[in-house]
N, C-alpha and C positions, 0 to 999 in steps of 0.2 A: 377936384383934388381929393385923392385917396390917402387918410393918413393909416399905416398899420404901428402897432405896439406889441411888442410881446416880451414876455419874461422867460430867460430860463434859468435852471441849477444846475452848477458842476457837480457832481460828485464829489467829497468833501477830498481834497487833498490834488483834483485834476482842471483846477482854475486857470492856470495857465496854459494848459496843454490843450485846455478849451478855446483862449483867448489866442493862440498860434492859429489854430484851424480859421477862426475870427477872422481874423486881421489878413490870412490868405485869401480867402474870398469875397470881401465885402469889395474891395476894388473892382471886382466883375460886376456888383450889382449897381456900382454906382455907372456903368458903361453900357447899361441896361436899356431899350428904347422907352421913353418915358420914368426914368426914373428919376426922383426929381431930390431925395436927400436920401442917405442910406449910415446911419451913423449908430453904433455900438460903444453902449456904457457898460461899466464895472462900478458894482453899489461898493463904496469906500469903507460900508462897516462892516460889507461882508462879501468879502473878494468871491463866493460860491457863486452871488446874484450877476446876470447879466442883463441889459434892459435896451431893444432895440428900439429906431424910431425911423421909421419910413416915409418916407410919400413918394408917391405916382400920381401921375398925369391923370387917368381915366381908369376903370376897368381892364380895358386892352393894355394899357402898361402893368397893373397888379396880375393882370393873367399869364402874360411873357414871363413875369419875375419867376412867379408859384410853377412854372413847367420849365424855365430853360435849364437845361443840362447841367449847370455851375449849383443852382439850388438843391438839386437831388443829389447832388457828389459835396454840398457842404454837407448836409444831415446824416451824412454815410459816416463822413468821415466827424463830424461831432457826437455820434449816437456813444460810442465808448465812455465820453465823457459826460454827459448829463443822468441825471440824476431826476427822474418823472417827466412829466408832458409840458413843452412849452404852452405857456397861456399866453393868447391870440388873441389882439380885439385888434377890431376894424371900426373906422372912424369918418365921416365926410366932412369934408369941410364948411365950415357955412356963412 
């Protein structure tokens, strides 16, 4: 089992308009072969912070995630609103 994490920032005043794109898309990834949670938080002291938490089955489910079509047209359409590079860690289970 593959766990991913990552953080990102709105853009100070574009937290929601980030959290819409959000909520559009995460239902595809939960529909994903191998994907096995797919769940997005909003840090409560600071509505900018968002904190996602993943898992996949294997590699071959992280790989489908990172290329299917739904992934490349969420980052399209979230790029207006963030605010620097999301930060990305990867994690095994053990």
């Amino acid at each position: 089992m593959i766990t991913v994490t990552a953080f990102m920032k709105s853009k100070e005043g574009s937290g929601d308009e980030l959290e819409k794109v959000i909520k559009g898309f995460a239902p595809k990834f939960l529909k994903d072969p191998g994907c096995k949670e797919y769940k997005v938080h909003r840090r409560a002291d600071n509505p900018n912070v968002f904190f996602f938490y993943e898992k996949y089955e294997d590699n071959e489910a992280l790989n489908y995630h990172s290329s299917a079509p739904h992934f490349k047209e969420m980052f399209v359409a979230m790029k207006p609103f963030l605010e620097g590079r999301p930060e990305i860690a990867m994690y095994n289970e053990i």
